[in-house]
N, C-alpha and C positions, 0 to 999 in steps of 0.2 A: 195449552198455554195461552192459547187467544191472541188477543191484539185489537186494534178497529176492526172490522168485515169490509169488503170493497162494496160500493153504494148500491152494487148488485151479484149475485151468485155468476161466476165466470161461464161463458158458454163455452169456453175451449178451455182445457189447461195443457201448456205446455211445459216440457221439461227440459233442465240439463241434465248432461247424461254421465260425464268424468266427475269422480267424489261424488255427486248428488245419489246416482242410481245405480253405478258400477264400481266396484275399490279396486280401482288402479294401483293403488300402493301395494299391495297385497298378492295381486293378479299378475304385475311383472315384475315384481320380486321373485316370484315363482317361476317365470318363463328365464328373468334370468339367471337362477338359478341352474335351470335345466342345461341352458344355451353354454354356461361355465362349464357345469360338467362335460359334455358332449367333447368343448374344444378344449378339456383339459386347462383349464386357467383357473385363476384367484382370483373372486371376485367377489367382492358382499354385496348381496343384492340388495339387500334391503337401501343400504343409503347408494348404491346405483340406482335404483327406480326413483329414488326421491332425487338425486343431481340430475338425473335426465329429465323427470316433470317440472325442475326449476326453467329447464330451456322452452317451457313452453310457451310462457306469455313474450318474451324477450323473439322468438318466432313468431310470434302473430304480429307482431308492433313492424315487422318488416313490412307487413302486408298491408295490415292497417295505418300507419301512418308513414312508415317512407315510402310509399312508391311504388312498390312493388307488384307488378300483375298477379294476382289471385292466383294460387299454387295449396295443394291439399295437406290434411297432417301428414301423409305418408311420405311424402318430397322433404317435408320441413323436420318430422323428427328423422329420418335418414341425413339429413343435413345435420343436424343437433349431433347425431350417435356419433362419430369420431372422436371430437373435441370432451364428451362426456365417458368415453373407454378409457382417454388419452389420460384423464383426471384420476384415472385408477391401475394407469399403466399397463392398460391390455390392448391387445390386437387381435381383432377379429378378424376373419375372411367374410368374403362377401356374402355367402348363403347363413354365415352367425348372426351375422348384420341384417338381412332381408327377415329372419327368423324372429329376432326383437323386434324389429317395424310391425311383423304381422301380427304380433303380440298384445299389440294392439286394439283388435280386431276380437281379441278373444278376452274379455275382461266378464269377470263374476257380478252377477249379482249381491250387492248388499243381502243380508238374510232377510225374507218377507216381502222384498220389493215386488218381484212379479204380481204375488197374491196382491198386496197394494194397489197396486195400479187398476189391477183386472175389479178391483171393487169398485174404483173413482170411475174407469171405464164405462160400468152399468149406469153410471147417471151422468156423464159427460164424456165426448169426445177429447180424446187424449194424444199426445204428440210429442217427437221429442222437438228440442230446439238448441241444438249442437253446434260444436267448431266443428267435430268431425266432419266428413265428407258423407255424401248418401250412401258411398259404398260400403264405405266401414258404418256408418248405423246400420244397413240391412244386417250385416256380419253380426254386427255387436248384439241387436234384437235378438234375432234367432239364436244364439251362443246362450246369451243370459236369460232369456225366457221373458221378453220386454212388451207387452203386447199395447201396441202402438196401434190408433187407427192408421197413423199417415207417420212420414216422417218428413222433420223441415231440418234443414241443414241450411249452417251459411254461406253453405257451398252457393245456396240460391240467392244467396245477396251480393256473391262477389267481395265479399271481405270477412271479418271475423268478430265474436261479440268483443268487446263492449261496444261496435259502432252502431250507433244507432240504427240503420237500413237492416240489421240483421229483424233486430224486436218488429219493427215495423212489419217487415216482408212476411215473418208470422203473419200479422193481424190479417195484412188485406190477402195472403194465400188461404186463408180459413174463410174470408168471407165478412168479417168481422171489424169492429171497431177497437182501436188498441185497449179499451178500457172496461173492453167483455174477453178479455183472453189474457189468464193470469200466468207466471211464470212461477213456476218451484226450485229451486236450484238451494243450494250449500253455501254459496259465495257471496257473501253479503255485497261486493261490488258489480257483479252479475246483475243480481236484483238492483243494485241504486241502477244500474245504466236503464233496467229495462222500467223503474219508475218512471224516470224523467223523459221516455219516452210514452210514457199514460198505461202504458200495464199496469193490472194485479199482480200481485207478488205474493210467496206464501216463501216463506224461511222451513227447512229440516236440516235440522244437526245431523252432522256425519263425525262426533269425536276421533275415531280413526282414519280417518281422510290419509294423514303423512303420517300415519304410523301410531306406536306407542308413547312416541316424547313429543311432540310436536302438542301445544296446545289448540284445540279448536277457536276458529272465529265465532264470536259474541252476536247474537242475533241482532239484523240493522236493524236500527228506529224505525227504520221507513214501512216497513213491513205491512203489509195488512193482513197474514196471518203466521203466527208462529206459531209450529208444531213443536211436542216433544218429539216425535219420530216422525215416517213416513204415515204410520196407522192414521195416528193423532191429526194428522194434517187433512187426512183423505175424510175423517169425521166432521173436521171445520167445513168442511171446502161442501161436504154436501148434506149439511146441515144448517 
């Protein structure tokens, strides 16, 4: 699909890692699924997994803009899960509840993705660049078959993306200047944050991100390279 090229070939590409490289939608839908059955309850998971990933950014905005001392997803969606069971009128015991959190931890790979990566790999160092915490990326890597040279979380920034110090903390922990270290992600607002801090950017559709009805986001303008997939991407990026 193309777009400009960045005024040079990136020496690092970092990634996200939720909808971009792993279906969350799909992945804990199926945990809770299981987690229903186990406790006996009624639950549709499908638009459970989707009310529970709406709590997502609405918990980060505590961290990032009220106030709040830096605390991991796993504090913040355990904080979330109550109020989003309560939305579907169930009660969980606590080892239900720790069972969803960890759920987390265990998300699919998109199809092709590893292959993916391990190609962009051969001619560039690769990384993820996540809300998660480094514990849940190590988890998440190994699970999903993500072969990362390093992993950068904003656990190392002390807050969460879109704040600028996340993109940032990238460039200078690689060694690098923000505008040799491109960002891949699904989120067109991901990518503006990490433009306007001097990153590359490469856009990949994820049409099933929320599901079957949910329409996908429109590739940003900003973009300096849109993929039709992950493949598509990995050909621009090292071509």
């Amino acid at each position: 699909m193309g777009r400009m090229r960045p005024k040079e070939s990136p020496q690092a590409v970092v990634f996200d890692v939720f909808g971009t490289l792993v279906d969350w939608y799909g992945s804990m839908s199926a945990h809770a699924r299981r987690v229903a059955e186990r406790a006996g309850v009624e639950l549709d998971p499908d638009a459970f997994a989707t009310a529970w990933r709406r709590q997502y950014h609405p918990s980060l905005q505590t961290v990032i803009s009220q106030g709040r001392p830096w605390c991991d997803l796993d504090r913040l969606q355990a904080e979330s899960l109550p109020s989003v069971l309560a939305e579907f009128g169930v009660t969980l015991g606590a080892e239900d509840r720790a069972e969803l959190v960890a759920g987390w931890h265990r998300l699919d790979a998109w199809p092709g993705t590893p292959e993916a990566l391990h190609r962009l790999r051969a001619h560039v160092p690769i990384a993820s660049l996540s809300n998660g915490h480094v514990r849940l990326l190590l988890d998440l890597s190994r699970y999903a078959g993500l072969p990362f040279d390093t992993l950068l979380s904003a656990e190392l920034a002390g807050t969460y993306k879109p704040d600028p110090a996340v993109y940032l903390m990238a460039a200078r922990l690689l060694g690098l200047e923000p505008g040799q270290v491109m960002l891949v992600a699904a989120h067109p607002a991901d990518l503006a944050a990490a433009k306007r801090t001097g990153l590359a950017t490469g856009f990949v559709p994820r049409p099933a991100e929320w599901g079957p009805d949910t329409a996908p986001p429109s590739p940003p303008p900003e973009a300096d390279l849109v993929g039709t997939d992950l493949d598509d991407l990995v050909i621009q990026i090292t071509t």
